[in-house]
Gaussian input, Z-matrix of N, CA and C with variables (Angstrom, degrees):
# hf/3-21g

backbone

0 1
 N
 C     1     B1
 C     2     B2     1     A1
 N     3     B3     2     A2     1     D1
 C     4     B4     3     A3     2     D2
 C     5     B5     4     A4     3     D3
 N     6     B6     5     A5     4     D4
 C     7     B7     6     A6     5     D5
 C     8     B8     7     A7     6     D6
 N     9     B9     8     A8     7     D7
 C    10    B10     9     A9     8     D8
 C    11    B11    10    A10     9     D9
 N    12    B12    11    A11    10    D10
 C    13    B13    12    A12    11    D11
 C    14    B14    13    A13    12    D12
 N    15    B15    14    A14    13    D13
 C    16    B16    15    A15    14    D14
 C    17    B17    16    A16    15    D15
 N    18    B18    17    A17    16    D16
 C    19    B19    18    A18    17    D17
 C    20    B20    19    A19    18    D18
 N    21    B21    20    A20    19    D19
 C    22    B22    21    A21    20    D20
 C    23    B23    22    A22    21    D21
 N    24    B24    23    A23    22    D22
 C    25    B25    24    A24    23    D23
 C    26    B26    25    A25    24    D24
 N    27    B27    26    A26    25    D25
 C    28    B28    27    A27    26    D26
 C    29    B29    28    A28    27    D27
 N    30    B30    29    A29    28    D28
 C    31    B31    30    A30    29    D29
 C    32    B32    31    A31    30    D30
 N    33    B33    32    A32    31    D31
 C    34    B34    33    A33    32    D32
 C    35    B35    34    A34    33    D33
 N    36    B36    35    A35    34    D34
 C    37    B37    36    A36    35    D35
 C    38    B38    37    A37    36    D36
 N    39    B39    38    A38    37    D37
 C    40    B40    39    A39    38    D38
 C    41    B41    40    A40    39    D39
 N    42    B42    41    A41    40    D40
 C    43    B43    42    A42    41    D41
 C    44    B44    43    A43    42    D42
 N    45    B45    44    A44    43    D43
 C    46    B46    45    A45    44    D44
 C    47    B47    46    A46    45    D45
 N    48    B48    47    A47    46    D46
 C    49    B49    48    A48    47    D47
 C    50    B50    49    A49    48    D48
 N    51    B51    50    A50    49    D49
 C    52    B52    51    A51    50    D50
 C    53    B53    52    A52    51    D51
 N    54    B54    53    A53    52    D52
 C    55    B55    54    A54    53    D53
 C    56    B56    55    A55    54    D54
 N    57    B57    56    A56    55    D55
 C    58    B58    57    A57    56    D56
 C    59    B59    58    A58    57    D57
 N    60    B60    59    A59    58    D58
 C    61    B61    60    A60    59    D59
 C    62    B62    61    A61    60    D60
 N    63    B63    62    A62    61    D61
 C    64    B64    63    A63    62    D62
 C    65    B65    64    A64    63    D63
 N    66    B66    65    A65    64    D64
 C    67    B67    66    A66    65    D65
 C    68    B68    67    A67    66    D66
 N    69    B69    68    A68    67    D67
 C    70    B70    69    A69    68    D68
 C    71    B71    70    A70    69    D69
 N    72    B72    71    A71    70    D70
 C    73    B73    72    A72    71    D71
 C    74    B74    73    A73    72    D72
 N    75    B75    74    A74    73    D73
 C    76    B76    75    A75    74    D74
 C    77    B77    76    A76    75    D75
 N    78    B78    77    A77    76    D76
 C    79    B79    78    A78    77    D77
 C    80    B80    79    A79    78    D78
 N    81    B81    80    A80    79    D79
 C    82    B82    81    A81    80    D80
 C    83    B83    82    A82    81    D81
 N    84    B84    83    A83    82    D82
 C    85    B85    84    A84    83    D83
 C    86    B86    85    A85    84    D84
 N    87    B87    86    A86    85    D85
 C    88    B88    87    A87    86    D86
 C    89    B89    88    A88    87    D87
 N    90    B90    89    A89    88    D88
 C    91    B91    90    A90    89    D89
 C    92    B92    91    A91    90    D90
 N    93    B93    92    A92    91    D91
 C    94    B94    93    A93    92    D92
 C    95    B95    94    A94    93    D93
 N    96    B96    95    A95    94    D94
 C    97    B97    96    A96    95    D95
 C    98    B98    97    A97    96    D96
 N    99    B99    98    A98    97    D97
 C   100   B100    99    A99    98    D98
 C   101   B101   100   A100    99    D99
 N   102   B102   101   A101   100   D100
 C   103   B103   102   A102   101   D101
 C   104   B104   103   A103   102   D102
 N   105   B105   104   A104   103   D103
 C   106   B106   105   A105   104   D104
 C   107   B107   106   A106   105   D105
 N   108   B108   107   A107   106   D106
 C   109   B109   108   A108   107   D107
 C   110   B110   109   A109   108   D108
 N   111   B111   110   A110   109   D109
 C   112   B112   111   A111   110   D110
 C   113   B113   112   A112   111   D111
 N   114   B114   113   A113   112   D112
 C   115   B115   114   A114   113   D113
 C   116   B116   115   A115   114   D114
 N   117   B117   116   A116   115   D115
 C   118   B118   117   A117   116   D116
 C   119   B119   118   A118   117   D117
 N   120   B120   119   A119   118   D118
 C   121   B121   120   A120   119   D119
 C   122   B122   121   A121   120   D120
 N   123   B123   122   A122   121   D121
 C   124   B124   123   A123   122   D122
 C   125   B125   124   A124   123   D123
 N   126   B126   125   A125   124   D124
 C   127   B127   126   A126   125   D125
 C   128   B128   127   A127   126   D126
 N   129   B129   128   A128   127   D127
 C   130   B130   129   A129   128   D128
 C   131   B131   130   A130   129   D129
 N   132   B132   131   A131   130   D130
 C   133   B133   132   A132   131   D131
 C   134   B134   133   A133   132   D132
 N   135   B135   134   A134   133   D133
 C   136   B136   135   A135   134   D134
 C   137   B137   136   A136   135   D135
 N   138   B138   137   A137   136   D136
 C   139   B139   138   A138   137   D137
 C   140   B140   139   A139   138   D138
 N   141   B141   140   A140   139   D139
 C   142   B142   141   A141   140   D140
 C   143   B143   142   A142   141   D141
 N   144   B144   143   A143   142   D142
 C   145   B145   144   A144   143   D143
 C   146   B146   145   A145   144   D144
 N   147   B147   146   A146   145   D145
 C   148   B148   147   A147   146   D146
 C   149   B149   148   A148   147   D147
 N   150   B150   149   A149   148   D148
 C   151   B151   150   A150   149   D149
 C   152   B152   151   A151   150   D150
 N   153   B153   152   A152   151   D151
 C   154   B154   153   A153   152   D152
 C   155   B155   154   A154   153   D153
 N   156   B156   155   A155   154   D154
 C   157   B157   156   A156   155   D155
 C   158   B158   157   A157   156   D156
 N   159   B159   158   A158   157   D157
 C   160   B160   159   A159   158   D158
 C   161   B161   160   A160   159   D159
 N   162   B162   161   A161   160   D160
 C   163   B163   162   A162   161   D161
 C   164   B164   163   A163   162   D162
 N   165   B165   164   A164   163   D163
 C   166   B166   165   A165   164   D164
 C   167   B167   166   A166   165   D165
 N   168   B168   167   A167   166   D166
 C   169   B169   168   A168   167   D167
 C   170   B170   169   A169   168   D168
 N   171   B171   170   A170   169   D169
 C   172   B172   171   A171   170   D170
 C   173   B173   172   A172   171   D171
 N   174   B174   173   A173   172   D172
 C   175   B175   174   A174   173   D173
 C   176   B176   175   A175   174   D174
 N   177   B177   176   A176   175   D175
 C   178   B178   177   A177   176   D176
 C   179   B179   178   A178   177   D177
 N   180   B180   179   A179   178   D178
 C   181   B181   180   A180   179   D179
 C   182   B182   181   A181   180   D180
 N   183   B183   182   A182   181   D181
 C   184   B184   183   A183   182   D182
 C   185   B185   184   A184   183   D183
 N   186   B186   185   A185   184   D184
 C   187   B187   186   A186   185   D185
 C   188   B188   187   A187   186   D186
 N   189   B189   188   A188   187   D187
 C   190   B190   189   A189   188   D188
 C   191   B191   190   A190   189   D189
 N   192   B192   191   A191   190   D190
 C   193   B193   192   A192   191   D191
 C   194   B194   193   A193   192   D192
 N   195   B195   194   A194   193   D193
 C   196   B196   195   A195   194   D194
 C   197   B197   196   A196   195   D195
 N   198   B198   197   A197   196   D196
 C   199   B199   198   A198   197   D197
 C   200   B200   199   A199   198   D198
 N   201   B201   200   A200   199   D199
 C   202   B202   201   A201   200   D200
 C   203   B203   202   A202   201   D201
 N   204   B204   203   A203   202   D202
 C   205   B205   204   A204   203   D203
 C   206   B206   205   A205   204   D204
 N   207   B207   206   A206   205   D205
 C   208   B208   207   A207   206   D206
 C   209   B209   208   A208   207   D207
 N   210   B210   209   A209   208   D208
 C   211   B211   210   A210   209   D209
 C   212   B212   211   A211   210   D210
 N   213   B213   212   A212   211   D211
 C   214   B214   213   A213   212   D212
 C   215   B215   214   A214   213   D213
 N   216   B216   215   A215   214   D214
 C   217   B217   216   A216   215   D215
 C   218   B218   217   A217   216   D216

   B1=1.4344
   B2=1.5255
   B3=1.0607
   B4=1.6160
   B5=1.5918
   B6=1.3602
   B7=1.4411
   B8=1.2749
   B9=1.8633
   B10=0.9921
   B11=1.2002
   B12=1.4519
   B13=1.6597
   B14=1.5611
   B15=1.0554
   B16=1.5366
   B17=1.5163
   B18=1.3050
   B19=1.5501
   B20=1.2800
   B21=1.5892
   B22=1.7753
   B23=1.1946
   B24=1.6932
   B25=1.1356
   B26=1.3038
   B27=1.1870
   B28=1.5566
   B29=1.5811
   B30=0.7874
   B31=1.4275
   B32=1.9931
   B33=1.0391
   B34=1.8680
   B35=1.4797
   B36=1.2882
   B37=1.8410
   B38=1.7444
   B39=1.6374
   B40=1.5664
   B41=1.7010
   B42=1.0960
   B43=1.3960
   B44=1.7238
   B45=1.0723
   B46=1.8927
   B47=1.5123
   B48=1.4683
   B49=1.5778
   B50=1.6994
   B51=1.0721
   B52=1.5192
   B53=1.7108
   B54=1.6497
   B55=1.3321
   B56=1.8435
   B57=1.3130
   B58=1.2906
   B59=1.7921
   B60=1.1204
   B61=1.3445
   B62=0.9348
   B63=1.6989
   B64=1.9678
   B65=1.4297
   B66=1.5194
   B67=1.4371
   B68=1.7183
   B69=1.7519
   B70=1.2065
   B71=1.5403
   B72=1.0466
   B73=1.1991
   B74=2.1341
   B75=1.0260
   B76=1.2654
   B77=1.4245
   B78=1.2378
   B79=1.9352
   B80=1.4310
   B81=1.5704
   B82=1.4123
   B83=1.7508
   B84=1.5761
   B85=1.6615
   B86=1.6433
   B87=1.2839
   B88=1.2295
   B89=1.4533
   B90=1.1563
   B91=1.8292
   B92=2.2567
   B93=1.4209
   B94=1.0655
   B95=1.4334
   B96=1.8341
   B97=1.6107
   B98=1.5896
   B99=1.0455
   B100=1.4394
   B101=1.1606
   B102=1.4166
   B103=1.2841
   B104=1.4675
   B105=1.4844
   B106=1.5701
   B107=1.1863
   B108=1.5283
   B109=1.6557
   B110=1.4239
   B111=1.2675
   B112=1.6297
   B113=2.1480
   B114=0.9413
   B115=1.4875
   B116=1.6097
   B117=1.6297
   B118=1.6493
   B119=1.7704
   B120=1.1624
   B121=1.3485
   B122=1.8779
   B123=1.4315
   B124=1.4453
   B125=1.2090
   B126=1.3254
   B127=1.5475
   B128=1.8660
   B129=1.8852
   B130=1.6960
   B131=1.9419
   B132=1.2811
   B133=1.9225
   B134=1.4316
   B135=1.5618
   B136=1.0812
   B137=1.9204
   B138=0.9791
   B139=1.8186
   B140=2.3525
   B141=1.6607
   B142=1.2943
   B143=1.1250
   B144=1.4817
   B145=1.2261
   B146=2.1592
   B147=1.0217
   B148=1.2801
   B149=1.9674
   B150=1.3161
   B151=1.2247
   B152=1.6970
   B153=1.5156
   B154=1.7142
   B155=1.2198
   B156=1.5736
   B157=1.3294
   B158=1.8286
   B159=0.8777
   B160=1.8367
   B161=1.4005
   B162=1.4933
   B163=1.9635
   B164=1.6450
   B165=1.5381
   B166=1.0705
   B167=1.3129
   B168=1.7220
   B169=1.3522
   B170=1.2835
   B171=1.5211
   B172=1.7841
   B173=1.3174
   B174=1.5830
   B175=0.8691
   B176=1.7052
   B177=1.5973
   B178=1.6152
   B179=1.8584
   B180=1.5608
   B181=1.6974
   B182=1.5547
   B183=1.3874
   B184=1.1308
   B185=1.8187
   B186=1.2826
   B187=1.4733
   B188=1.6257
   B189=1.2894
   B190=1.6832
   B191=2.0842
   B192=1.5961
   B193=1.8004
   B194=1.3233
   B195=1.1745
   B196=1.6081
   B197=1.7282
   B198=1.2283
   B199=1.7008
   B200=2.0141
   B201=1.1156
   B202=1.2203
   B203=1.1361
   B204=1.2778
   B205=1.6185
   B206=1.5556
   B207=1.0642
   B208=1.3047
   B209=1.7270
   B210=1.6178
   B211=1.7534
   B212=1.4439
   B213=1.4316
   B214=1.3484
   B215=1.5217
   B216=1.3133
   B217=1.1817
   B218=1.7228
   A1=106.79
   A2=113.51
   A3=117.83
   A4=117.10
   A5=126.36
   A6=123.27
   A7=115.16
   A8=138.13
   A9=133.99
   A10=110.28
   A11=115.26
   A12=107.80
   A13=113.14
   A14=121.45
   A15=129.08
   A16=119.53
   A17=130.54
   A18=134.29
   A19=104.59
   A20=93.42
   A21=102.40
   A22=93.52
   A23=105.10
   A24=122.34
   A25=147.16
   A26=150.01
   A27=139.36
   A28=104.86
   A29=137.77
   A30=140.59
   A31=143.04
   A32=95.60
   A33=94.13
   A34=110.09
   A35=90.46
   A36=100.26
   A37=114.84
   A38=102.97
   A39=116.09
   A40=73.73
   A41=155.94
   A42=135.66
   A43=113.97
   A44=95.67
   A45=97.75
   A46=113.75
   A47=143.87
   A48=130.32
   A49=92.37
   A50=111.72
   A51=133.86
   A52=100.98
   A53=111.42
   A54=111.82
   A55=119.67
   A56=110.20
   A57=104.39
   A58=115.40
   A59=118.59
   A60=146.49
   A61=116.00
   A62=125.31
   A63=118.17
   A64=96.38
   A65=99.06
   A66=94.63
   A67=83.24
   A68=136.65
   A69=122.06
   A70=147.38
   A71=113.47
   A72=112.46
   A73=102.01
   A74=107.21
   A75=100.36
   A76=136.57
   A77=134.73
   A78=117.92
   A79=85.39
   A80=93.19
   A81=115.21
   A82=100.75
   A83=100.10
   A84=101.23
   A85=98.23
   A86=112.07
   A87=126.91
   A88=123.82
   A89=105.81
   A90=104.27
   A91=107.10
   A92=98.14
   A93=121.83
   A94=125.89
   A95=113.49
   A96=121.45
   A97=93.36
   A98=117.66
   A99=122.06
   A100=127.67
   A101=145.87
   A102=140.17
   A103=95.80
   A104=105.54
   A105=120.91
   A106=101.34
   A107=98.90
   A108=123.58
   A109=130.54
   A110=120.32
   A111=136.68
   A112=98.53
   A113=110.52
   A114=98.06
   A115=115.72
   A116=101.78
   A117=115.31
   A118=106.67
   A119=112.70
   A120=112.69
   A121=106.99
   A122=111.67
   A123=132.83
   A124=117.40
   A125=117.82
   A126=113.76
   A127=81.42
   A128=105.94
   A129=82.72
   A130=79.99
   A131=103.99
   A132=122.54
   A133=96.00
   A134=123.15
   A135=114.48
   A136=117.33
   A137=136.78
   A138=111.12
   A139=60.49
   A140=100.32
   A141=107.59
   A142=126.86
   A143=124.12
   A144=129.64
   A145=106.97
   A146=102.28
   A147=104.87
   A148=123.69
   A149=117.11
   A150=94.64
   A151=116.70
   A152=105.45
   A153=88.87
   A154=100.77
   A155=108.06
   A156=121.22
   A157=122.36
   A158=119.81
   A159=96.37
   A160=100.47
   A161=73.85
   A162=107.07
   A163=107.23
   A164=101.95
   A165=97.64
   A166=115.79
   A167=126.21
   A168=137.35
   A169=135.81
   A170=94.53
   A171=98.70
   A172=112.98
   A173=141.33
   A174=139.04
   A175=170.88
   A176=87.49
   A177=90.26
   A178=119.04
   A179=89.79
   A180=89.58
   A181=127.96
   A182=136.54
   A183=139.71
   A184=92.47
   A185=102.28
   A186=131.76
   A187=120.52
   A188=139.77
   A189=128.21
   A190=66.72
   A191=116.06
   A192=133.82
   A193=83.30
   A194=123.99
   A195=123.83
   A196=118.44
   A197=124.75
   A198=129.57
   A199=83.18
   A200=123.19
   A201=122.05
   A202=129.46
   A203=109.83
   A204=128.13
   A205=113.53
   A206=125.72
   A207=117.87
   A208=105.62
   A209=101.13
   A210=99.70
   A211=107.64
   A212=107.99
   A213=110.51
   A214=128.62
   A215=125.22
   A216=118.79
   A217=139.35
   D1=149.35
   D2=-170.77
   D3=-140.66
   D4=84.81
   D5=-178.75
   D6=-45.15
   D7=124.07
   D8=166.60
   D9=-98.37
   D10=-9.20
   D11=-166.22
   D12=-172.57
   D13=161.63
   D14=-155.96
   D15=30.24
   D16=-145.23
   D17=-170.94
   D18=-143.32
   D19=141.60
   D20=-171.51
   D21=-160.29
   D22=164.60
   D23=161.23
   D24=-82.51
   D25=164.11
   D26=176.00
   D27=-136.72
   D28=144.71
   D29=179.04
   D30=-161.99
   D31=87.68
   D32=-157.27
   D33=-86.38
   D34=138.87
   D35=-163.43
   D36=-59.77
   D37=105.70
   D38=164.71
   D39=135.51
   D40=20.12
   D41=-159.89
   D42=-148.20
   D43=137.73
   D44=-178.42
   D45=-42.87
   D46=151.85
   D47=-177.26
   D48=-92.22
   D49=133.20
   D50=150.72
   D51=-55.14
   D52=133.62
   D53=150.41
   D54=-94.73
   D55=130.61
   D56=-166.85
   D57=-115.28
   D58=133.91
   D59=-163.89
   D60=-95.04
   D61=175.52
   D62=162.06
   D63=-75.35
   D64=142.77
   D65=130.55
   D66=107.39
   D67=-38.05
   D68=140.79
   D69=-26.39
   D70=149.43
   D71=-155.04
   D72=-137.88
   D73=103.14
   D74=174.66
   D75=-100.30
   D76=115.27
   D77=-173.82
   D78=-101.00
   D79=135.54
   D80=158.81
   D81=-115.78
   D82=139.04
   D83=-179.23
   D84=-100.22
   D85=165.53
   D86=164.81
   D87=-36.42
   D88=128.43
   D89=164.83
   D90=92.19
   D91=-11.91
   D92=175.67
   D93=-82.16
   D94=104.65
   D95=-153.91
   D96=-77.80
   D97=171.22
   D98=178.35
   D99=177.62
   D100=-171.91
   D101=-176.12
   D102=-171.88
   D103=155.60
   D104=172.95
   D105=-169.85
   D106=160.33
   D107=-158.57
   D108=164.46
   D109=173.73
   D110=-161.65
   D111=-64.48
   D112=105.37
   D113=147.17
   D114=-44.33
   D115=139.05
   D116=169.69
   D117=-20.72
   D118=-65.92
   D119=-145.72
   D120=-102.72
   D121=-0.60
   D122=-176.98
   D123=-95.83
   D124=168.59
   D125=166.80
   D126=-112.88
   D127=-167.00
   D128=169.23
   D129=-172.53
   D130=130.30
   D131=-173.19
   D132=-110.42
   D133=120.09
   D134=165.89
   D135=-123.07
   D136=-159.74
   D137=177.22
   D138=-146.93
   D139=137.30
   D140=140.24
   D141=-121.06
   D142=145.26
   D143=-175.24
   D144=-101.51
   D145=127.78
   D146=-179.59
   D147=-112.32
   D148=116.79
   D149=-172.22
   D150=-96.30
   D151=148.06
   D152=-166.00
   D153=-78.69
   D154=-168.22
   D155=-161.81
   D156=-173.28
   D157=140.94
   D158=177.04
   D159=-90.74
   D160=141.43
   D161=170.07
   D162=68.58
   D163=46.60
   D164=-179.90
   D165=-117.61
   D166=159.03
   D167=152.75
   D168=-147.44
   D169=-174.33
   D170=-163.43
   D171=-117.54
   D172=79.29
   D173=144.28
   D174=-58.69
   D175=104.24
   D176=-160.98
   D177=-71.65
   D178=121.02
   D179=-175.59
   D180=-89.15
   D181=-144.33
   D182=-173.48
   D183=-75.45
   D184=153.00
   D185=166.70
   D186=-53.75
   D187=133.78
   D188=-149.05
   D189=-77.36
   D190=-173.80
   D191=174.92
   D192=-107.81
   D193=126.14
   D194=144.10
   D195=-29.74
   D196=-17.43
   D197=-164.44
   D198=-109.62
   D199=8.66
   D200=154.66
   D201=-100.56
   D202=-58.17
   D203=164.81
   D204=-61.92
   D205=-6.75
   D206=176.16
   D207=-97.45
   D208=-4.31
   D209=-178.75
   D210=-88.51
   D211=2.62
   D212=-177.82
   D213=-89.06
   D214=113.23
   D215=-167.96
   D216=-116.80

């Protein structure tokens, strides 16, 4: 994943959230839960690149709680 624009977050489940910038660059590996998104006060454009694979997919999970995202600072 690669931030081109505004500020966002990145965050993999059991792990502190990264604040994310332009011009970052994130690898997420396989099998790896996660979430990303707009900082409070940002919008946030990112381009991901995905590599294929057999027997693979993309699963979208539960929604971040606002009483989470608001611990983010």
């Amino acid at each position: 994943m690669i931030c081109v624009a505004g500020e966002g977050w990145y965050q993999e489940e059991g792990k502190k959230a990264i604040k994310l910038s332009k011009g970052m660059v994130i690898t997420i590996p396989p099998e790896v839960k996660h979430w990303h998104g707009a900082t409070k006060d940002s919008w946030f454009s990112h381009i991901a690149v995905e590599v294929p694979g057999e027997n693979t997919s993309n699963e979208w999970c539960e929604p971040v709680s606002d009483s989470e995202y608001d611990k983010l600072k």
